[in-house]
py3Dmol code that shows the C-alpha trace and the ligand (Angstrom):
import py3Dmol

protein = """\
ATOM      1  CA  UNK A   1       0.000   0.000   0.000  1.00  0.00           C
ATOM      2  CA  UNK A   2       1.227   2.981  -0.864  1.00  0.00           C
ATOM      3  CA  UNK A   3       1.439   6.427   1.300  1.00  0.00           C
ATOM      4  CA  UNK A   4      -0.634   8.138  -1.210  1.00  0.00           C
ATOM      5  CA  UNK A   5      -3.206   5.363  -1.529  1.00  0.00           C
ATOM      6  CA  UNK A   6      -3.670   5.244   2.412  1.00  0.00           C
ATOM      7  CA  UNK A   7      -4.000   9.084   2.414  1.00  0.00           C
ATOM      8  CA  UNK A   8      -6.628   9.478   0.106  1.00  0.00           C
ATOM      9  CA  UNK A   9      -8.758   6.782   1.949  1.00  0.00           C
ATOM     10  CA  UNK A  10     -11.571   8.795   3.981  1.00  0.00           C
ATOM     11  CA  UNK A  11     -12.299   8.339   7.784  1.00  0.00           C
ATOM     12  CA  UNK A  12     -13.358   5.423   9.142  1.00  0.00           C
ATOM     13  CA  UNK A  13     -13.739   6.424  12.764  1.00  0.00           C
ATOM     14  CA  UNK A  14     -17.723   6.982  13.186  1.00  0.00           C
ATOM     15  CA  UNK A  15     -18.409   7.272   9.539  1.00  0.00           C
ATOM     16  CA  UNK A  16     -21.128   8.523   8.109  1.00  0.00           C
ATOM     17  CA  UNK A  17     -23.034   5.571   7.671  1.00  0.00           C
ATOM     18  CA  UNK A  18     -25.405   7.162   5.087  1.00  0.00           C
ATOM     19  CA  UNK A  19     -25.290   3.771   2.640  1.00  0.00           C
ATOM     20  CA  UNK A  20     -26.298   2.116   6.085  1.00  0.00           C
ATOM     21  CA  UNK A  21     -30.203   3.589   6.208  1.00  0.00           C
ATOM     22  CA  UNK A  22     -32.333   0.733   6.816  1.00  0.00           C
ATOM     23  CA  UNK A  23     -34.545   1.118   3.810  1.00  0.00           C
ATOM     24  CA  UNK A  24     -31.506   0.231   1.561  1.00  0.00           C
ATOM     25  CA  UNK A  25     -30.991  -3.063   2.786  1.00  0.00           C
ATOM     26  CA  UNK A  26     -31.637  -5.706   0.231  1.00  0.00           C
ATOM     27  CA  UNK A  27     -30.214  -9.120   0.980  1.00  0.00           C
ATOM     28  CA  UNK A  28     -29.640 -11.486  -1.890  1.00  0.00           C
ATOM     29  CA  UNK A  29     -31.112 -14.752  -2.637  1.00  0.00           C
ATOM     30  CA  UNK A  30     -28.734 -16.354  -0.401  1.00  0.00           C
ATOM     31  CA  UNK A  31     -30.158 -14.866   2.793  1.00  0.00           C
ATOM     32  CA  UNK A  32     -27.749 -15.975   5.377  1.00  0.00           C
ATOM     33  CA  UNK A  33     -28.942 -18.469   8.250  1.00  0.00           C
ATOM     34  CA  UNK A  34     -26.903 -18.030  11.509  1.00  0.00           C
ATOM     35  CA  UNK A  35     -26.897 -21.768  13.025  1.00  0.00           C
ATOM     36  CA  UNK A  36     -25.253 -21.180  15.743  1.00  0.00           C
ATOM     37  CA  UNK A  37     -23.919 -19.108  18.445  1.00  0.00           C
ATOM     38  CA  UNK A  38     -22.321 -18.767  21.368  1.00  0.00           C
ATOM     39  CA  UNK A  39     -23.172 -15.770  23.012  1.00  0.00           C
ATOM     40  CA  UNK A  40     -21.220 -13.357  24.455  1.00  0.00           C
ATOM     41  CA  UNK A  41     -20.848 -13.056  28.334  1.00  0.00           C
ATOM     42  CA  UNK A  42     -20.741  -9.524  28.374  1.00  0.00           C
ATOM     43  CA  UNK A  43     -23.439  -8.422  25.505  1.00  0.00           C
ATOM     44  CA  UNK A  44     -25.151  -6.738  28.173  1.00  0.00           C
ATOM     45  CA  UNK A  45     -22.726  -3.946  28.527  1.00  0.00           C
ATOM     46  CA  UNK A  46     -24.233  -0.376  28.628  1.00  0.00           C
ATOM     47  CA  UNK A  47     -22.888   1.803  25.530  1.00  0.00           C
ATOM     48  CA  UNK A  48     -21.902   5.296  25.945  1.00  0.00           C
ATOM     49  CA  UNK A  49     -24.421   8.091  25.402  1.00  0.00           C
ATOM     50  CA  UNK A  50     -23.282   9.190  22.767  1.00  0.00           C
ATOM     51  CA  UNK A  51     -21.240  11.505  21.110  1.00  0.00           C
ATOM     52  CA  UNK A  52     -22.576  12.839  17.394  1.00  0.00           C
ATOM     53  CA  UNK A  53     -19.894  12.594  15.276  1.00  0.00           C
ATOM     54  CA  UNK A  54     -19.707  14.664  12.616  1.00  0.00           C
ATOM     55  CA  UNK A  55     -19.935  12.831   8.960  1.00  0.00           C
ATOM     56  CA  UNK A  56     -18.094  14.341   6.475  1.00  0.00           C
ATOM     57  CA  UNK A  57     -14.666  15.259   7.536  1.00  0.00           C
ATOM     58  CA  UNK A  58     -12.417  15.681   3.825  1.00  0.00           C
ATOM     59  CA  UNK A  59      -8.996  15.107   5.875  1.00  0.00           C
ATOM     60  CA  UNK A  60      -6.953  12.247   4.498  1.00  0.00           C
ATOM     61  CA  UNK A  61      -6.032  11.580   7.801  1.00  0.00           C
ATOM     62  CA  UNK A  62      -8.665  10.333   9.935  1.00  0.00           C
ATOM     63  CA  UNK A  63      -9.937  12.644  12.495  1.00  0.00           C
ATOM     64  CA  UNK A  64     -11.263  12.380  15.805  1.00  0.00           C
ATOM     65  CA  UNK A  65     -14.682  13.188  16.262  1.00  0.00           C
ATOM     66  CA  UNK A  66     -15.997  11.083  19.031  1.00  0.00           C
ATOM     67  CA  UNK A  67     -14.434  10.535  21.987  1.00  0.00           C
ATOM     68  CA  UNK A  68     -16.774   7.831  23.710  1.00  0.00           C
ATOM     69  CA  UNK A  69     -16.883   7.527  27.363  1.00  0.00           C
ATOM     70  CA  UNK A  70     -15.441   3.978  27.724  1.00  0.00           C
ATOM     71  CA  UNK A  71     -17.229   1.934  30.331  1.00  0.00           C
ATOM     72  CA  UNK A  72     -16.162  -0.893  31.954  1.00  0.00           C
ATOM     73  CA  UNK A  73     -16.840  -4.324  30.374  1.00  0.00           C
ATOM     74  CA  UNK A  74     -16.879  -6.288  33.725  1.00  0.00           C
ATOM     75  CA  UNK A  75     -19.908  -6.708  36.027  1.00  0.00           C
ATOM     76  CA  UNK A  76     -17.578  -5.019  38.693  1.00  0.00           C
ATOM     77  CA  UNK A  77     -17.456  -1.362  38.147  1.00  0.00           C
ATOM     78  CA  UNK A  78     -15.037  -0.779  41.027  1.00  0.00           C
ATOM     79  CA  UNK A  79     -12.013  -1.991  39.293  1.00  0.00           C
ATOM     80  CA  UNK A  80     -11.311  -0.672  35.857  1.00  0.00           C
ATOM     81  CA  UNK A  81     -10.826  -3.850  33.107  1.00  0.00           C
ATOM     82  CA  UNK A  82      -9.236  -2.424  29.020  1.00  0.00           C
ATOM     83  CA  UNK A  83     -10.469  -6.041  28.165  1.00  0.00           C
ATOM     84  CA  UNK A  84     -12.588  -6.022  25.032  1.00  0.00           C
ATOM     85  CA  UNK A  85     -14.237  -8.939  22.903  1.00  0.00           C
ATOM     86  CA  UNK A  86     -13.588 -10.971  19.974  1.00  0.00           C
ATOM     87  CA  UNK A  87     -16.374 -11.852  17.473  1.00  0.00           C
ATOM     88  CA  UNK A  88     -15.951 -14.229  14.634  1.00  0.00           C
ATOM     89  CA  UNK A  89     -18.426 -14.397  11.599  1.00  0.00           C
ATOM     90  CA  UNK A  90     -17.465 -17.674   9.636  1.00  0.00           C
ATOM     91  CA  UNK A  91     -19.400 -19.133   6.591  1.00  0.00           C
ATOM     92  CA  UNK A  92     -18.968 -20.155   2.831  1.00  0.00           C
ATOM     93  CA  UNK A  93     -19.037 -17.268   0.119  1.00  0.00           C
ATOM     94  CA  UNK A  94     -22.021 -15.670  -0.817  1.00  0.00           C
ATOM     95  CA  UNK A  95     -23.065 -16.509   3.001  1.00  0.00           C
ATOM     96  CA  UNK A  96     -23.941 -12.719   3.760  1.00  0.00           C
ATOM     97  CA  UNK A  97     -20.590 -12.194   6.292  1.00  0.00           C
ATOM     98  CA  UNK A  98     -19.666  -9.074   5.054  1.00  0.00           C
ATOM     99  CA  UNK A  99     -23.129  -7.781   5.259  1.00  0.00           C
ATOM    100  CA  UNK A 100     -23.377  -9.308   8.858  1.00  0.00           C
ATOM    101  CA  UNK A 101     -19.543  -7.614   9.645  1.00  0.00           C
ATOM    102  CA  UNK A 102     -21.239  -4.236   8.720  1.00  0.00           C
ATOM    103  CA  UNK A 103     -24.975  -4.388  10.244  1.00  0.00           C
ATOM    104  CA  UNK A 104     -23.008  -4.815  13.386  1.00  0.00           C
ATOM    105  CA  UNK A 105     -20.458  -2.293  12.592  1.00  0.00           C
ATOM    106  CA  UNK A 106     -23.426  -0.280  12.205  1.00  0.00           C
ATOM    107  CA  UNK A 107     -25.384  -1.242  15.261  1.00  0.00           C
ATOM    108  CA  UNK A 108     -21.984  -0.191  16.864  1.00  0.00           C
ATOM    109  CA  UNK A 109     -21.538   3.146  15.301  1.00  0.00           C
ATOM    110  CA  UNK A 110     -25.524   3.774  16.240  1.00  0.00           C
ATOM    111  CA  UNK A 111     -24.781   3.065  19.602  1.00  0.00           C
ATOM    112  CA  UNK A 112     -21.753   6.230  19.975  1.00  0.00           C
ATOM    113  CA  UNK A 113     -19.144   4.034  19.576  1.00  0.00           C
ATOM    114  CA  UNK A 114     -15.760   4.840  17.617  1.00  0.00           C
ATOM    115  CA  UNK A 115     -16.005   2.347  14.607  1.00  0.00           C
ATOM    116  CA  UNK A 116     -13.113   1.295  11.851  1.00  0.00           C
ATOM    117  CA  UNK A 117     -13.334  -1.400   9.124  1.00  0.00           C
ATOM    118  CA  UNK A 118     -10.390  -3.270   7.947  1.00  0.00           C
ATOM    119  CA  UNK A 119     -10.138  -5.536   5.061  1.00  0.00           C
ATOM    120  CA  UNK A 120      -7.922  -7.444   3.198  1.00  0.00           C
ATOM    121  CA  UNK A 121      -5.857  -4.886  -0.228  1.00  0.00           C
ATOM    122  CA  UNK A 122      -6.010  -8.155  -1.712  1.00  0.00           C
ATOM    123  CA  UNK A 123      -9.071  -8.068  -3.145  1.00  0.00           C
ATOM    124  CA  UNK A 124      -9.621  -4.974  -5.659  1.00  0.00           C
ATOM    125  CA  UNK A 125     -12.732  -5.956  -7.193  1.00  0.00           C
ATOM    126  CA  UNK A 126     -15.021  -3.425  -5.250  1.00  0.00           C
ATOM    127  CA  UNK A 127     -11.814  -0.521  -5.323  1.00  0.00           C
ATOM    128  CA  UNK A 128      -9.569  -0.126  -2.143  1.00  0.00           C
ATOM    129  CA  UNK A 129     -11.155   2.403  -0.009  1.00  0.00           C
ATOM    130  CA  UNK A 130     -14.273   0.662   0.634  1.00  0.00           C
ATOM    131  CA  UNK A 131     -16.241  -2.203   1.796  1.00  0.00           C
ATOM    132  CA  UNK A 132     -19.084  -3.476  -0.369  1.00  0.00           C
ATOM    133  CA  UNK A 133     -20.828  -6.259   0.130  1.00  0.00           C
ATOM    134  CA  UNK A 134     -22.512  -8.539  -2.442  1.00  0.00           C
ATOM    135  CA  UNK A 135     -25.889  -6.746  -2.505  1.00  0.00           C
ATOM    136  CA  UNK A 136     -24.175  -3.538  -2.572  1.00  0.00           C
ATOM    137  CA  UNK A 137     -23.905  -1.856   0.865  1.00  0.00           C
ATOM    138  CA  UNK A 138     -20.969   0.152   0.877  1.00  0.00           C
ATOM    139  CA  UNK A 139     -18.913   1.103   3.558  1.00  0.00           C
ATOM    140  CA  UNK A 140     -15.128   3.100   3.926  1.00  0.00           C
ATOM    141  CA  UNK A 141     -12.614   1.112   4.831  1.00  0.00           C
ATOM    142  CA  UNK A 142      -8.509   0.743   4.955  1.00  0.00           C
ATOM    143  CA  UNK A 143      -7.156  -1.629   2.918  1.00  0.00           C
ATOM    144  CA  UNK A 144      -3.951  -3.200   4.375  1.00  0.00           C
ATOM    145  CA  UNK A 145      -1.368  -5.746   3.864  1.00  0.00           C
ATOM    146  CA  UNK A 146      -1.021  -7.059   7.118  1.00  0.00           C
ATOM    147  CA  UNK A 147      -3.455  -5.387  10.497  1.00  0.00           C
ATOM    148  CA  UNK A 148      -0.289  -5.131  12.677  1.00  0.00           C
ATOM    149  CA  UNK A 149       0.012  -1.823  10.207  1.00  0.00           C
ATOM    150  CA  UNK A 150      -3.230  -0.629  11.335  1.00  0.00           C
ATOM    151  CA  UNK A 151      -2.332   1.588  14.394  1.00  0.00           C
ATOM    152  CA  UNK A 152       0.566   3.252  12.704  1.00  0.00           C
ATOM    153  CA  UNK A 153      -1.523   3.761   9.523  1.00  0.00           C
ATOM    154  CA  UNK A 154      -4.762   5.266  11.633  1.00  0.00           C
ATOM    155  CA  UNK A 155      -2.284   6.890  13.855  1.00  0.00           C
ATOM    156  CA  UNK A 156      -2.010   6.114  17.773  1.00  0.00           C
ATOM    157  CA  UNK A 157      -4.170   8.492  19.143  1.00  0.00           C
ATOM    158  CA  UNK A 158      -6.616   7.756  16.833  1.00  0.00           C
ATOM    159  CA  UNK A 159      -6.223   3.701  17.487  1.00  0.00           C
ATOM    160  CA  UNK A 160      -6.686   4.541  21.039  1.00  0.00           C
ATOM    161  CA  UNK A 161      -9.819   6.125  20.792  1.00  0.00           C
ATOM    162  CA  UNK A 162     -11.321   3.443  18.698  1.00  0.00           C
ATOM    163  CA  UNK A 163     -14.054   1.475  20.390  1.00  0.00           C
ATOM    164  CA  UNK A 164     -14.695  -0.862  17.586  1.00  0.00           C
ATOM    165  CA  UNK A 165     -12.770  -2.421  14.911  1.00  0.00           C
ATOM    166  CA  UNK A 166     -14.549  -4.861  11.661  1.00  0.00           C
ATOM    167  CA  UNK A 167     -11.899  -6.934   9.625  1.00  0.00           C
ATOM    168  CA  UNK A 168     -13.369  -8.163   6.372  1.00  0.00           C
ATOM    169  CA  UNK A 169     -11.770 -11.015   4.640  1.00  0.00           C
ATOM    170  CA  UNK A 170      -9.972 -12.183   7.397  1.00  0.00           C
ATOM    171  CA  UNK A 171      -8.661 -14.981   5.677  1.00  0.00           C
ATOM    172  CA  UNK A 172      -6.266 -12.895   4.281  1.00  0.00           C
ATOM    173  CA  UNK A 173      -3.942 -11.864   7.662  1.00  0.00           C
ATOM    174  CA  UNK A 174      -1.747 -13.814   8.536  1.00  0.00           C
ATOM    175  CA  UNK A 175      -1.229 -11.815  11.946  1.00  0.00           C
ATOM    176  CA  UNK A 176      -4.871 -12.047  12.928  1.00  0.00           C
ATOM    177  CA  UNK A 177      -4.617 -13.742  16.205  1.00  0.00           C
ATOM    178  CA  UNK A 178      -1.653 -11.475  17.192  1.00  0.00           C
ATOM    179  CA  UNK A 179      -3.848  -8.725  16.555  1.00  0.00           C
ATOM    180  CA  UNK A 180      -6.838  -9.857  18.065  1.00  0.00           C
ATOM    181  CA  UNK A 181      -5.361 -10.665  21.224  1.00  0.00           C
ATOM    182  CA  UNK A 182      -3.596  -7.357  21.558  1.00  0.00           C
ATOM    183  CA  UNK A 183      -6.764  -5.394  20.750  1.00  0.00           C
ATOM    184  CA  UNK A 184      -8.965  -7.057  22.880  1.00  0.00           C
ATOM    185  CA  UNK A 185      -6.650  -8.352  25.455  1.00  0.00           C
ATOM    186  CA  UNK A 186      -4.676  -4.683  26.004  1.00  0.00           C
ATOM    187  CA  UNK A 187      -6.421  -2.164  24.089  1.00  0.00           C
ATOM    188  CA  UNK A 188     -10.203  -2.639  25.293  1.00  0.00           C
ATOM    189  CA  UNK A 189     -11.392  -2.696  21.585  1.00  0.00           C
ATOM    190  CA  UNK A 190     -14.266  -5.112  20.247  1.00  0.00           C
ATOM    191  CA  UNK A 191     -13.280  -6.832  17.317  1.00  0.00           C
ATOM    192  CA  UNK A 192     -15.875  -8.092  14.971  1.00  0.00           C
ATOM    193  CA  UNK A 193     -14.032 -10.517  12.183  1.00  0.00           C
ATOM    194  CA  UNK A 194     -15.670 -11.738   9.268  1.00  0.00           C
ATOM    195  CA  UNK A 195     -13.816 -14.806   6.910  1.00  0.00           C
ATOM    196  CA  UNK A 196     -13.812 -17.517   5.129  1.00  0.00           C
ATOM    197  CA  UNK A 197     -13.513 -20.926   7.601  1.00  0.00           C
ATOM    198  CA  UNK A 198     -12.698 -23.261   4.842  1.00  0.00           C
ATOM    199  CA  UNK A 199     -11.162 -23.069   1.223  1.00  0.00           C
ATOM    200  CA  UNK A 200     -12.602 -24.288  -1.828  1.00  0.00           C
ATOM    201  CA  UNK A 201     -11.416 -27.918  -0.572  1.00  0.00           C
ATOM    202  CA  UNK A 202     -12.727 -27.395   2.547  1.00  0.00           C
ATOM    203  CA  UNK A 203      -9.059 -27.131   4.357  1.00  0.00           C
ATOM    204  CA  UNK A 204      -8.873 -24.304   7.071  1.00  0.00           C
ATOM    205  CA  UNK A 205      -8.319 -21.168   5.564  1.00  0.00           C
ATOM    206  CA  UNK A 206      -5.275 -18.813   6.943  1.00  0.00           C
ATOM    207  CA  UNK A 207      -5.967 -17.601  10.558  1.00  0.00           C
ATOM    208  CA  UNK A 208      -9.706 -17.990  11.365  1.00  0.00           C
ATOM    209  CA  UNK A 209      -9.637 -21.119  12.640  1.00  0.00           C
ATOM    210  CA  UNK A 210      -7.012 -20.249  15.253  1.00  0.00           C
ATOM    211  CA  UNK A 211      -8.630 -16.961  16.358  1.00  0.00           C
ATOM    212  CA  UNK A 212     -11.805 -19.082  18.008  1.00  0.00           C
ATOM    213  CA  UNK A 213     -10.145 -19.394  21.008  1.00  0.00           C
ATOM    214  CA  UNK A 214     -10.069 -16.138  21.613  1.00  0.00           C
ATOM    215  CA  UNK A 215     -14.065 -15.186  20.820  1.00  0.00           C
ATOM    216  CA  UNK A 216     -16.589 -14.233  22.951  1.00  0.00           C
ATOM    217  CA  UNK A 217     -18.756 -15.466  19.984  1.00  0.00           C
ATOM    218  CA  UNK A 218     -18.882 -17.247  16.696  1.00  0.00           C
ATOM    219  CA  UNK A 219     -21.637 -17.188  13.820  1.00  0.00           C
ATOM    220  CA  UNK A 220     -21.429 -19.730  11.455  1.00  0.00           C
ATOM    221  CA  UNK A 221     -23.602 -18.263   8.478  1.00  0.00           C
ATOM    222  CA  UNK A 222     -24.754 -20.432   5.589  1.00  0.00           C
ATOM    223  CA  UNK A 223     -25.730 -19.553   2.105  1.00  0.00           C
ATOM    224  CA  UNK A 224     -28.259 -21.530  -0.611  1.00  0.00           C
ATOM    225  CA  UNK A 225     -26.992 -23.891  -2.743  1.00  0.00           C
ATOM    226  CA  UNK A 226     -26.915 -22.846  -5.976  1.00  0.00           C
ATOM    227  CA  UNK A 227     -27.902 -26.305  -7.318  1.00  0.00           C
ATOM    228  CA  UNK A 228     -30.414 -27.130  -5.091  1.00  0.00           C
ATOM    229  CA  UNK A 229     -31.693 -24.160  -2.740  1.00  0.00           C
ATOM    230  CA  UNK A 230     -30.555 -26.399   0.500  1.00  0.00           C
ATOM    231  CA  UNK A 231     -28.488 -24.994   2.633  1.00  0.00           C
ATOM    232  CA  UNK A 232     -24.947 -24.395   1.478  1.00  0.00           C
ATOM    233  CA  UNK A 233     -22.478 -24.829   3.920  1.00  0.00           C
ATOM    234  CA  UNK A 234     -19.259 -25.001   1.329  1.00  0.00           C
ATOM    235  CA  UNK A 235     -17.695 -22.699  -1.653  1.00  0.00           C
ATOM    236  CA  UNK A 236     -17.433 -24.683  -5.010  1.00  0.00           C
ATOM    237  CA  UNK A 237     -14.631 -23.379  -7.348  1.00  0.00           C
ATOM    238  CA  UNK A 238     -15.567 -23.662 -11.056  1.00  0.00           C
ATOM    239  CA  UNK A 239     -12.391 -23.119 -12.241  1.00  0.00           C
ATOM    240  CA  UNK A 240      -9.795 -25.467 -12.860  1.00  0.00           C
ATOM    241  CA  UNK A 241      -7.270 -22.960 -11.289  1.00  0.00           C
ATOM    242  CA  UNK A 242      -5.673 -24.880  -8.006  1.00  0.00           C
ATOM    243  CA  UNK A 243      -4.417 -21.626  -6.142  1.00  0.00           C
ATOM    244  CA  UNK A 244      -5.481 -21.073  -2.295  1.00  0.00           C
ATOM    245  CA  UNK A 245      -6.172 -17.651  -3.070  1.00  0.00           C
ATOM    246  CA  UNK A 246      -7.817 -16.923  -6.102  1.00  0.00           C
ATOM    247  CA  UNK A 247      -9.410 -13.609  -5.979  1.00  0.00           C
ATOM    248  CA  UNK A 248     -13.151 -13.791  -7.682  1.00  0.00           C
ATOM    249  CA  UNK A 249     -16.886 -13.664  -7.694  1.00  0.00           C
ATOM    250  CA  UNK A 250     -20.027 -15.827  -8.542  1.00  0.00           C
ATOM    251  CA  UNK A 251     -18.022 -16.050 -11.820  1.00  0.00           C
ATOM    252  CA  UNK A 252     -15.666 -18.145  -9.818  1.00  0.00           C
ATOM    253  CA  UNK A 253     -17.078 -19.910  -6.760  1.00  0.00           C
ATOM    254  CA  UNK A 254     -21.013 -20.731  -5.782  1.00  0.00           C
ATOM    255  CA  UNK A 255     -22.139 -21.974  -2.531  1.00  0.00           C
ATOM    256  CA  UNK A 256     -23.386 -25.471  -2.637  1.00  0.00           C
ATOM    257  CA  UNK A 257     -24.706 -28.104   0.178  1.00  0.00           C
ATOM    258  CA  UNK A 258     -22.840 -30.968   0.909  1.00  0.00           C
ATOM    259  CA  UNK A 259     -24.169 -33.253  -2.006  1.00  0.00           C
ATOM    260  CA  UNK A 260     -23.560 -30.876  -4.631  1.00  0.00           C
ATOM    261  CA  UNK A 261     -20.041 -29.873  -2.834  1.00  0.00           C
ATOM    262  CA  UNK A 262     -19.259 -33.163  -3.724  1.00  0.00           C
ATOM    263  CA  UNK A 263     -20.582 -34.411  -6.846  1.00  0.00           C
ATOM    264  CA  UNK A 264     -19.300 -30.968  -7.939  1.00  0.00           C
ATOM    265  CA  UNK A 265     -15.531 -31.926  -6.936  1.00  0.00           C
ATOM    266  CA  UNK A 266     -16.066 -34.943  -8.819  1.00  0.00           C
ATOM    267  CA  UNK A 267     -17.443 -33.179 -12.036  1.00  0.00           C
ATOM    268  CA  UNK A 268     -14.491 -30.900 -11.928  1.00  0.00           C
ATOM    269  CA  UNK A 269     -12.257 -33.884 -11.872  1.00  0.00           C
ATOM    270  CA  UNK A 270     -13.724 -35.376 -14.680  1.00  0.00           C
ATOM    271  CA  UNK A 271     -14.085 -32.159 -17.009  1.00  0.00           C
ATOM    272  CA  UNK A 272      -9.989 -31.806 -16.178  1.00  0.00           C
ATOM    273  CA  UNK A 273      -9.183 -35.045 -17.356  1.00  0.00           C
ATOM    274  CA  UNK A 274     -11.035 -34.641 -20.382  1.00  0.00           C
ATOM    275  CA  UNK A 275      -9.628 -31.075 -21.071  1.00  0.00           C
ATOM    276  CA  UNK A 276      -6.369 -32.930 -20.423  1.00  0.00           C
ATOM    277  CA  UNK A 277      -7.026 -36.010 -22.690  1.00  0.00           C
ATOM    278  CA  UNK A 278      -8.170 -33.412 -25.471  1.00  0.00           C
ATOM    279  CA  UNK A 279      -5.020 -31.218 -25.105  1.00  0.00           C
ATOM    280  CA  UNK A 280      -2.887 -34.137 -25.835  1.00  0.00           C
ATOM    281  CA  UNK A 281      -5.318 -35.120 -29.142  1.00  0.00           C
ATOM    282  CA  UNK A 282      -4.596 -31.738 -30.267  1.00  0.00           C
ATOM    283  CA  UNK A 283      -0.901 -31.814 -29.891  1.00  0.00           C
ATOM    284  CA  UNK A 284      -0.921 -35.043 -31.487  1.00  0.00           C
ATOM    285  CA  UNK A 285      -2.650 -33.285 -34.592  1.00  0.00           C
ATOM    286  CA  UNK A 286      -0.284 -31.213 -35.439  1.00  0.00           C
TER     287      UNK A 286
END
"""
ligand_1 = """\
1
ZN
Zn -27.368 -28.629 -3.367
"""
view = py3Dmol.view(width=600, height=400)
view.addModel(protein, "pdb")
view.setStyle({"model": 0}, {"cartoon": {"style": "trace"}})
view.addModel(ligand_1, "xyz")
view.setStyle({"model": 1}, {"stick": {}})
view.zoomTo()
view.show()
């Protein structure tokens, strides 16, 4: 990421939210269906009362606008606790994470609190200074390499005053527990992560998995089977290409159920051999 890239990102603390009004919420045909979830011990927590921030602030560098009055996060008010939580959103494409990641981020914002969104500068499809989600809501964001960049790119006193941070595509960072820990452990924020759980072959995909130990909750979404309308717990490739991290859309990947995960696998494995078996007929020919 370049200097000049990360300046001309807008502010994420308290944004404006104006893509966010409730009327322009559509979710697609692959409403998401949490199945389960442990809640969190400490949901009950009172939020500040709250500061209006002020939406349209033109500085590259993020300002500070809302200062929220942190409260403890422990039943015991006497003793102060910086401890903050860990949320995990986990699910198959098209599963409705991002848009989960972001009501919540919302919900967050609407409740005072100092809000940034993280995702992966991996994936360019939507542009790098926002967060759009596959029905269209539309969110700032910063784009980073790795999040252990985050506090120098947002600046310290800005991190500090942060009450909640989103990371989209968490799949992606490699130093995700690292930073989870140190944000919720030592800097009191609550950290809402959104990701892929499995790869196209199903295998645990970079750090999610590892991060469940340290969540107050996880949300397992699912999305509908393209094939089928079931449930679709898994994310098909169509492609032949055999990468981990292939960058792409529906024109890449669908969500399927279980069956159709895997006579899918074994129709891709066919239609390569056959591909294969024509390429060498064709080199023959010549
Ligand atoms: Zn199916």
């Amino acid at each position: 990421m370049l200097p000049t890239s990360i300046s001309s990102m807008k502010s994420l603390i308290s944004p404006p939210f104006s893509p966010f009004s409730p009327l322009s919420l559509h979710f697609p045909k692959t409403k998401p269906f949490a199945f389960f979830s442990l809640p969190s011990k400490t949901t009950n927590v009172s939020y500040p009362k709250f500061l209006h921030v002020n939406p349209s602030m033109p500085s590259p560098r993020p300002p500070i606008f809302s200062i929220p009055i942190r409260q403890s996060h422990i039943e015991t008010p006497q003793s102060f606790s910086p401890c903050g939580e860990v949320h995990v959103i986990v699910g198959p494409m098209f599963a409705g994470k991002t848009t989960t990641l972001l009501h919540r981020i919302q919900a967050q914002s609407n409740n005072g609190r100092a809000v940034a969104v993280i995702k992966s500068n991996k994936d360019t499809r939507y542009g790098l200074d926002s967060i759009v989600t596959h029905d269209g809501m539309k969110l700032p964001c910063w784009a980073l390499a790795n999040l252990s960049s985050f506090r120098q790119k947002i600046g310290p006193d800005a991190y500090d005053q942060l009450d909640v941070i989103g990371i989209d595509e968490a799949q992606f960072f490699e130093d995700l527990y690292d930073f989870c820990c140190e944000a919720a452990d030592h800097g009191g924020k609550t950290v809402i992560v959104a990701g892929l759980d499995g790869d196209y072959l199903r295998r645990s995909f970079g750090s999610v998995l590892n991060i469940i130990p340290l969540a107050n909750s996880v949300t397992k979404l699912t999305a509908r089977c393209e094939l089928c309308g079931k449930r679709a717990f898994f994310t098909l490739r169509k492609t032949d290409e055999t990468e981990t991290e292939l960058i792409g859309g529906a024109e890449v990947y669908m969500p399927v159920c279980r069956q159709h995960y895997v006579d899918g696998q074994v129709a891709i494995g066919t239609a390569r051999s056959v591909l294969e078996s024509k390429k060498l007929e064709c080199g023959s020919c010549t």
